[in-house]
SENU-935248 format. One line per field, with one value per residue (C-alpha): chain; x, y, z. Coordinates in nm, 2 decimals. Each point is the difference from the previous one (the first is absolute). Last residue first. Layout:
<nodes>
unit (A_...)
u (X_...)
v (Y_...)
w (Z_...)
</nodes>
This chain:
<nodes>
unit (A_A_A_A_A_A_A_A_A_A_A_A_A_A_A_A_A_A_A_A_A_A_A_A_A_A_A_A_A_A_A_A_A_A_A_A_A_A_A_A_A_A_A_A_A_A_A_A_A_A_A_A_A_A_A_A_A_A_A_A_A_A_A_A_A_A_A_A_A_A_A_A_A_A_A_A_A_A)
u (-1.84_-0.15_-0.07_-0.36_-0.03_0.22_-0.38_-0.18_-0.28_-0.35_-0.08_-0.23_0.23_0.35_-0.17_-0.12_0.34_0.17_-0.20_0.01_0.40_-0.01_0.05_0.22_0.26_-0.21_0.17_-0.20_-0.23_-0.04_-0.09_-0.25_-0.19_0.01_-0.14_-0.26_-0.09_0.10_-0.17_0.20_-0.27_-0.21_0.25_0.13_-0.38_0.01_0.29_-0.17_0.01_-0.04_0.24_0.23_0.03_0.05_0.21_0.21_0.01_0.09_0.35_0.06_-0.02_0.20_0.25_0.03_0.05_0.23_0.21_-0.04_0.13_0.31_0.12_0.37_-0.01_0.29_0.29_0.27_-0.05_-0.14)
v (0.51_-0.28_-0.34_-0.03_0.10_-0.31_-0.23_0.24_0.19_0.00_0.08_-0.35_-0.23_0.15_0.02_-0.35_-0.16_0.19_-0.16_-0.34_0.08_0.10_0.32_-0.02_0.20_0.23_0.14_0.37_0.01_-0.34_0.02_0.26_-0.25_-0.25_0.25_0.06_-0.36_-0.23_-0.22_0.17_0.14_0.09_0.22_0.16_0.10_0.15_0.17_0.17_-0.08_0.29_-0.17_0.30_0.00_-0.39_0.02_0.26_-0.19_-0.36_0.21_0.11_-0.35_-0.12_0.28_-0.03_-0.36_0.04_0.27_-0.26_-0.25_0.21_0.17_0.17_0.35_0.04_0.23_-0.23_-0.26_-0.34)
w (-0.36_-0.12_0.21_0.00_-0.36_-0.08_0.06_-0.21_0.19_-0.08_0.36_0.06_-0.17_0.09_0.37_0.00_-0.12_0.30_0.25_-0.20_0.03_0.36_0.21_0.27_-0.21_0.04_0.32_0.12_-0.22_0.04_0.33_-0.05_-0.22_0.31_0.22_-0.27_0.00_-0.29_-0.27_-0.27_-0.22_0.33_0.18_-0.36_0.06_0.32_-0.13_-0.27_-0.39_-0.21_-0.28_0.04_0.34_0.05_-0.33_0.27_0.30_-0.20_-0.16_0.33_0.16_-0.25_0.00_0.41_-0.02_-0.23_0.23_0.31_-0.16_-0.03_-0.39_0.12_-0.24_-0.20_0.08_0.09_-0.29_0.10)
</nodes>
């Protein structure tokens, strides 16, 4: 790794994905309590994953590149 590039963590993925999920929420005009229902989880358990969705699973993840017309390699773009 060169000296001046940027060190990619878990935790900075996990942030794009989840960022990347936040905004096709938006723009699909889906609300949390919604998300909640597409994933089968509480909304504890969707604040979780805002915090560490790496928690999150593949069928979880399927359902939201279904349901927010995503493409699966949208989730991880920058």
């Amino acid at each position: 790794m060169k000296k001046n590039e940027p060190k990619v963590t878990r935790h900075t993925i996990s942030a794009i994905v989840w960022g990347n999920i936040e905004r096709a929420k938006y723009l699909a005009g889906v609300t949390d309590n919604q998300l909640c229902e597409l994933l089968g989880v509480t909304s504890r358990t969707l604040w979780n994953y805002r915090k560490d969705p790496s928690n999150l699973t593949v069928r979880q993840l399927q359902a939201v590149i279904e349901n927010l017309g995503l493409e699966p390699e949208a989730l991880f773009r920058m």
